[in-house]
ZADO-1210 file (C-alpha; in nm, 4 decimals, padded with zeros to 6 digits):
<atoms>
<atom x="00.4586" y="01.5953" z="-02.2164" code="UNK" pos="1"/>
<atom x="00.7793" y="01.4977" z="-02.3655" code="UNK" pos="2"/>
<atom x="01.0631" y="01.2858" z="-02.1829" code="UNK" pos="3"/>
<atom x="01.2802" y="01.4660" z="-01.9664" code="UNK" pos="4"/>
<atom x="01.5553" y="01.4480" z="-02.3208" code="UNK" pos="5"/>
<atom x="01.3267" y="01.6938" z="-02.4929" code="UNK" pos="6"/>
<atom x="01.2178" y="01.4342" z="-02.7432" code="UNK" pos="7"/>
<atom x="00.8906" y="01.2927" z="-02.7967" code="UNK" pos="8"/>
<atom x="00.9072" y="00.8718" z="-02.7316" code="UNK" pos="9"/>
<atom x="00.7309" y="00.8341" z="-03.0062" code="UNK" pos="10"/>
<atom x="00.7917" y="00.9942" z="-03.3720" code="UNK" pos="11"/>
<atom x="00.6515" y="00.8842" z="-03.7021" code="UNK" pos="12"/>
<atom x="00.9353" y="00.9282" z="-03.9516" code="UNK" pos="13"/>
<atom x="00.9201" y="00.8681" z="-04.3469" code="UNK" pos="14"/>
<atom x="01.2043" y="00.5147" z="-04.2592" code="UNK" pos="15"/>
<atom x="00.9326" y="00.3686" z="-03.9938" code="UNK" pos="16"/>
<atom x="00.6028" y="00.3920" z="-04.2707" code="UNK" pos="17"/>
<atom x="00.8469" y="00.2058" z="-04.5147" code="UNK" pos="18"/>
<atom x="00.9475" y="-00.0240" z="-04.2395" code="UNK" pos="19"/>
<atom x="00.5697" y="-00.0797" z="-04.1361" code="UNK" pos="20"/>
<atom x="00.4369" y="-00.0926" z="-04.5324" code="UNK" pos="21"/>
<atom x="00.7334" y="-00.3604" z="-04.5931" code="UNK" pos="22"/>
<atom x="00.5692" y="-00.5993" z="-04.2858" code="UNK" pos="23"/>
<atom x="00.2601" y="-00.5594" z="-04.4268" code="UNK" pos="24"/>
<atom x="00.3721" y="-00.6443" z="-04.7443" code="UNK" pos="25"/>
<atom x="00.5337" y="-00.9398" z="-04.6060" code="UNK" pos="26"/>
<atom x="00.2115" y="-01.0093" z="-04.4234" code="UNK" pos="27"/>
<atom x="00.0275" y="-01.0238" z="-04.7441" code="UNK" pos="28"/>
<atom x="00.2828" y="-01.2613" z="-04.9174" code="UNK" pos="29"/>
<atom x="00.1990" y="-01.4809" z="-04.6272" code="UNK" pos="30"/>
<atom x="-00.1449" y="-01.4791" z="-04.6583" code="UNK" pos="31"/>
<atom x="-00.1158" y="-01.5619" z="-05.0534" code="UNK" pos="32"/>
<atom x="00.0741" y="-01.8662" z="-04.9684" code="UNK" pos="33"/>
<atom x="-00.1796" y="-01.9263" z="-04.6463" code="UNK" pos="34"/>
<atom x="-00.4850" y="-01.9169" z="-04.8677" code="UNK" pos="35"/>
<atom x="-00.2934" y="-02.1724" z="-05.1335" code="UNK" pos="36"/>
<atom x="-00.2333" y="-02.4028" z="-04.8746" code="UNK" pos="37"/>
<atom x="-00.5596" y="-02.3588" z="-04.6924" code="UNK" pos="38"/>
<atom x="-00.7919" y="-02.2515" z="-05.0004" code="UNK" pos="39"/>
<atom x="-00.9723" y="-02.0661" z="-04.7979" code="UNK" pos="40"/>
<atom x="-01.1287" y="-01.7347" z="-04.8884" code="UNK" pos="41"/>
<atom x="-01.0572" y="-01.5426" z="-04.5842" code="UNK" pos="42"/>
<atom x="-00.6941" y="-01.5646" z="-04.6102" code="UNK" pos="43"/>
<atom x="-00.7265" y="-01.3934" z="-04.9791" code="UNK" pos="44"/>
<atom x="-00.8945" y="-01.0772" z="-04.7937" code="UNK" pos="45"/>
<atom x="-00.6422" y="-01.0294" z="-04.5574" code="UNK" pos="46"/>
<atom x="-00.3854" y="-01.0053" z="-04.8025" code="UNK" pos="47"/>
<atom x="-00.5946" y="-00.7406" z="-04.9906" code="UNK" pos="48"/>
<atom x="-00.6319" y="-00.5564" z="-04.6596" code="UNK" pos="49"/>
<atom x="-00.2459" y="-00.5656" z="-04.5800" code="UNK" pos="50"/>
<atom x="-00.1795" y="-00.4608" z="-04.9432" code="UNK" pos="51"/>
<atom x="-00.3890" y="-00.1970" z="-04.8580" code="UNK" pos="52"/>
<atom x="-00.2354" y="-00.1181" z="-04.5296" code="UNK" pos="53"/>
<atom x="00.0756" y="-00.1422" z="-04.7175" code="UNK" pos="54"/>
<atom x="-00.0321" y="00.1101" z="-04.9467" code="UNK" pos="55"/>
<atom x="-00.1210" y="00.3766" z="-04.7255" code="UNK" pos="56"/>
<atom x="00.1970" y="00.3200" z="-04.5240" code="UNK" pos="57"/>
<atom x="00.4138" y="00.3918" z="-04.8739" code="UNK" pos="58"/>
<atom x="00.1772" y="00.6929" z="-04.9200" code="UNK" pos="59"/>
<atom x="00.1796" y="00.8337" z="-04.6186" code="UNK" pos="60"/>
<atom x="00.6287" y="00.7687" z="-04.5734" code="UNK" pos="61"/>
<atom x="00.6092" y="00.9793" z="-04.8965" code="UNK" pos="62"/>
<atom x="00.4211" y="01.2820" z="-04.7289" code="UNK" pos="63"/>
<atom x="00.6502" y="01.2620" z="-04.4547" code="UNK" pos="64"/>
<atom x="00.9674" y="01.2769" z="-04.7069" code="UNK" pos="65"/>
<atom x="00.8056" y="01.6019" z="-04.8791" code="UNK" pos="66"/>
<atom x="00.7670" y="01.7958" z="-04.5303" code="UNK" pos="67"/>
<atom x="01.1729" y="01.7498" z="-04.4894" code="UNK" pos="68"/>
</atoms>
């Protein structure tokens, strides 16, 4: 049930997936310069997987910009 206001507490809007896909994207910078520093391979697949995350979140902001 929604908050006494009428709105949900919660929404998903096309702004917050950009927000979200821009951490992640900043996530995966980090982990670039993490696995330079460390040469380690783990750090290289967690970038890939928040590039990935980062991805969908771009995708998915633009589905919620069509629906407007």
């Amino acid at each position: 049930m929604p908050p006494a206001g009428g709105r949900p507490a919660f929404r998903v809007t096309a702004i917050g997936m950009f927000a979200a896909g821009f951490m992640l994207l900043l996530g995966a910078a980090a982990a670039v310069v993490a696995a330079q520093i460390t040469t380690k391979a783990l750090a290289a697949w967690i970038s890939m997987g928040y590039s990935a995350g980062a991805c969908a979140c771009t995708v998915t902001a633009l589905v919620l910009g069509r629906r407007r």
